[in-house]
LUMDO-615985 format. One record per residue (C-alpha): x, y, z; residue in three letters; residue number from 1. Coordinates in steps of 0.001 Angstrom, whole numbers. Example, Ala and Ser with C-alpha at 12.3 -4.5 7.8 and 13.67 -1.06 7.14 Angstrom:
((12300, -4500, 7800), 'ALA', 1);
((13670, -1060, 7140), 'SER', 2);
END
This chain:
((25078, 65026, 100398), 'UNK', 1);
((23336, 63142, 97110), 'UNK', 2);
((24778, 64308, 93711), 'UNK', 3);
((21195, 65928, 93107), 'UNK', 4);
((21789, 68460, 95864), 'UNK', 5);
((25115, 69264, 93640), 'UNK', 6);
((23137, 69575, 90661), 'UNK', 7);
((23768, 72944, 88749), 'UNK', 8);
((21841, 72003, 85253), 'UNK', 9);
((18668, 70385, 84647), 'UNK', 10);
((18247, 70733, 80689), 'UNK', 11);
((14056, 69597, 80360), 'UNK', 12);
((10918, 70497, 78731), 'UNK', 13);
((8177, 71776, 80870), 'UNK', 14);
((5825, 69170, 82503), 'UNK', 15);
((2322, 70027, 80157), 'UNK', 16);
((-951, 68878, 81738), 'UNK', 17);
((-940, 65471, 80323), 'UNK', 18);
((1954, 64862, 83119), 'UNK', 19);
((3850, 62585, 79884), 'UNK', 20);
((7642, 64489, 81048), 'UNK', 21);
((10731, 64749, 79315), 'UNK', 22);
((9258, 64097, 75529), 'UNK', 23);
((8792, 67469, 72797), 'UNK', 24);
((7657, 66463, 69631), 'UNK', 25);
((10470, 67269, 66655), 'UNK', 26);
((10325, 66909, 63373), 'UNK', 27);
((10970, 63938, 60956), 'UNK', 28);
((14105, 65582, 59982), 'UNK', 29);
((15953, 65165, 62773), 'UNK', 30);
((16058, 61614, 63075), 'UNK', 31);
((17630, 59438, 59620), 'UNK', 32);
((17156, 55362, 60090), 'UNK', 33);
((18271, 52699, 57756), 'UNK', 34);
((17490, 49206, 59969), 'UNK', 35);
((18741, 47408, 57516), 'UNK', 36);
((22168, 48705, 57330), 'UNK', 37);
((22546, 49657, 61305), 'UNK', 38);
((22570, 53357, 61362), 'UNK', 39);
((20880, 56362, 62602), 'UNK', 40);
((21547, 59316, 63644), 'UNK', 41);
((19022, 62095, 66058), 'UNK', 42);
((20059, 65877, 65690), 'UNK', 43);
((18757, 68881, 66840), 'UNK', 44);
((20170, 72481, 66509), 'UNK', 45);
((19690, 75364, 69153), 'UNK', 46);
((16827, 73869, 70607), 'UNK', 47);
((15166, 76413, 72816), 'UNK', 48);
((14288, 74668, 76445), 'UNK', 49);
((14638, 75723, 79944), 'UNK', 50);
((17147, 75339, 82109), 'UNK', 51);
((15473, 74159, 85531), 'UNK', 52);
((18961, 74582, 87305), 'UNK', 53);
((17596, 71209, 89324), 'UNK', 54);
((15522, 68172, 88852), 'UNK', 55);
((13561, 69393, 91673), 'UNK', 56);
((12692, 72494, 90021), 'UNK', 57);
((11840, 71436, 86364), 'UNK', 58);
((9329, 68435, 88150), 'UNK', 59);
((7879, 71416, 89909), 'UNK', 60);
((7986, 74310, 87411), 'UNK', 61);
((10246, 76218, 89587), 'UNK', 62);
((12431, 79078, 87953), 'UNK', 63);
((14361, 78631, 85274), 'UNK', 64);
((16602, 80049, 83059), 'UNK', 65);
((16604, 80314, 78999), 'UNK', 66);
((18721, 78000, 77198), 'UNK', 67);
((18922, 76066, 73799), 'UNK', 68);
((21133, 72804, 73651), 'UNK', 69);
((22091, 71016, 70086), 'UNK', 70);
((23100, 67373, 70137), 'UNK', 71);
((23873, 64273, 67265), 'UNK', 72);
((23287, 61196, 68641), 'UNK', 73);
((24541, 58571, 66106), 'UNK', 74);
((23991, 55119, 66117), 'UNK', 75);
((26448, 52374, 63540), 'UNK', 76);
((27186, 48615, 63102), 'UNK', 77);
((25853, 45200, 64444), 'UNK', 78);
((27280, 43775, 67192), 'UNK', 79);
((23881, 40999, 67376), 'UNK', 80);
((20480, 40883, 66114), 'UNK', 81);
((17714, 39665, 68149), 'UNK', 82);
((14045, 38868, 67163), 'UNK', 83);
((11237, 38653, 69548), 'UNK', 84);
((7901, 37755, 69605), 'UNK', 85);
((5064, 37201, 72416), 'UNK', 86);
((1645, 36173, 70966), 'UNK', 87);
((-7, 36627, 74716), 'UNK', 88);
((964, 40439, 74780), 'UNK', 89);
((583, 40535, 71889), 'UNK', 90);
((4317, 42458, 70697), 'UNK', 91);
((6973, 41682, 68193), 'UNK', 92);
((9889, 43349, 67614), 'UNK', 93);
((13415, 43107, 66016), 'UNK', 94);
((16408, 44658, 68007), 'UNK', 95);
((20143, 45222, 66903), 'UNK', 96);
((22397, 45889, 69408), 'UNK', 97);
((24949, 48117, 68055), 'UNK', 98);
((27519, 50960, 69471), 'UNK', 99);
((26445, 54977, 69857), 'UNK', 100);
((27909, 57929, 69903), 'UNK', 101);
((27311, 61613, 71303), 'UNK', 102);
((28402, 65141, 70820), 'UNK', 103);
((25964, 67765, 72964), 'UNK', 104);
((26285, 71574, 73781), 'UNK', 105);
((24171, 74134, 75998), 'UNK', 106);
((24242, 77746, 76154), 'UNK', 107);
((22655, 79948, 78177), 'UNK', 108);
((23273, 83761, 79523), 'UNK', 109);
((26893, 83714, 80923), 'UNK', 110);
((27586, 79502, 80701), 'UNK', 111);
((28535, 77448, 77749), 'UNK', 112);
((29277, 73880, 77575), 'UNK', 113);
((30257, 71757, 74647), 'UNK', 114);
((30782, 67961, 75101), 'UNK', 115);
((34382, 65816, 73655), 'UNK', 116);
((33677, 64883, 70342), 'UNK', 117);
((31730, 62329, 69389), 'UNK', 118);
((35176, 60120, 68781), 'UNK', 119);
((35942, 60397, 72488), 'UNK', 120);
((32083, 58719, 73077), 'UNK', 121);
((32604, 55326, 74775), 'UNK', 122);
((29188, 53224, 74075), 'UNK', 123);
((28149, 50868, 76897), 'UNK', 124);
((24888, 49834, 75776), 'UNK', 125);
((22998, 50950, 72436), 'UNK', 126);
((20164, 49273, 70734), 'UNK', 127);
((17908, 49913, 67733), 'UNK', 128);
((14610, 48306, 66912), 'UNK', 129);
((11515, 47761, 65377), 'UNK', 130);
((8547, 46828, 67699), 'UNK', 131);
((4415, 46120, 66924), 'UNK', 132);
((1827, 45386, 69395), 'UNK', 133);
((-1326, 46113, 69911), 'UNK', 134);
((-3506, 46832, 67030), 'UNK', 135);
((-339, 46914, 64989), 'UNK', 136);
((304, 43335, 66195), 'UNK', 137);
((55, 40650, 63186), 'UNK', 138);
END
């Protein structure tokens, strides 16, 4: 049996026409970045979204249930700075690879669930950048 057949919670936007999944637009307020320094932080508060129950169902617009989930993602320190540049794609970008941490909740008729705080986050792989391309390439 796959973990998906297990699944109990599928937290997701609807699917709109233009097929582009799992991306709402929020406002500038939720998200703080200072490059320079290495921080940033993403928040949202009792977000309303669906909850599909199963990935199956929110791909399909199956039944769902009404939830709202709150999160701060927040991102701190340099662990290496990279710059990159590729003049035949026509892309540059500067990256810091730093550390991340989490807190998240849900709630939803008869279920709750609140994450460990956001000291208990262990941060495998975390990354900020900058990136140009296209007609924002120079």
């Amino acid at each position: 049996m796959s973990r998906l057949e297990n699944q109990l919670h599928d937290f997701a936007p609807p699917i709109p026409p233009s097929g582009l999944f799992w991306t709402i637009p929020i406002s500038a307020e939720s998200a703080q970045i200072d490059f320079d320094k290495a921080t940033a932080s993403f928040s949202l508060r009792n977000l309303a979204i669906p909850d599909w129950g199963t990935v199956r169902y929110g791909t399909t617009g199956g039944p769902n249930i009404p939830a709202t989930v709150s999160f701060v993602v927040r991102w701190n320190g340099v662990l290496n700075r990279a710059r990159k540049r590729h003049e035949a794609q026509r892309w540059i970008g500067e990256y810091i690879q730093t550390t991340a941490t989490i807190t998240w909740s849900a709630r939803e008729d008869g279920y709750r669930f609140d994450s460990d705080p956001a000291r208990a986050s262990k941060s495998n792989a975390a990354v900020m950048g900058r990136h140009r391309s296209g007609a924002f390439f120079t």
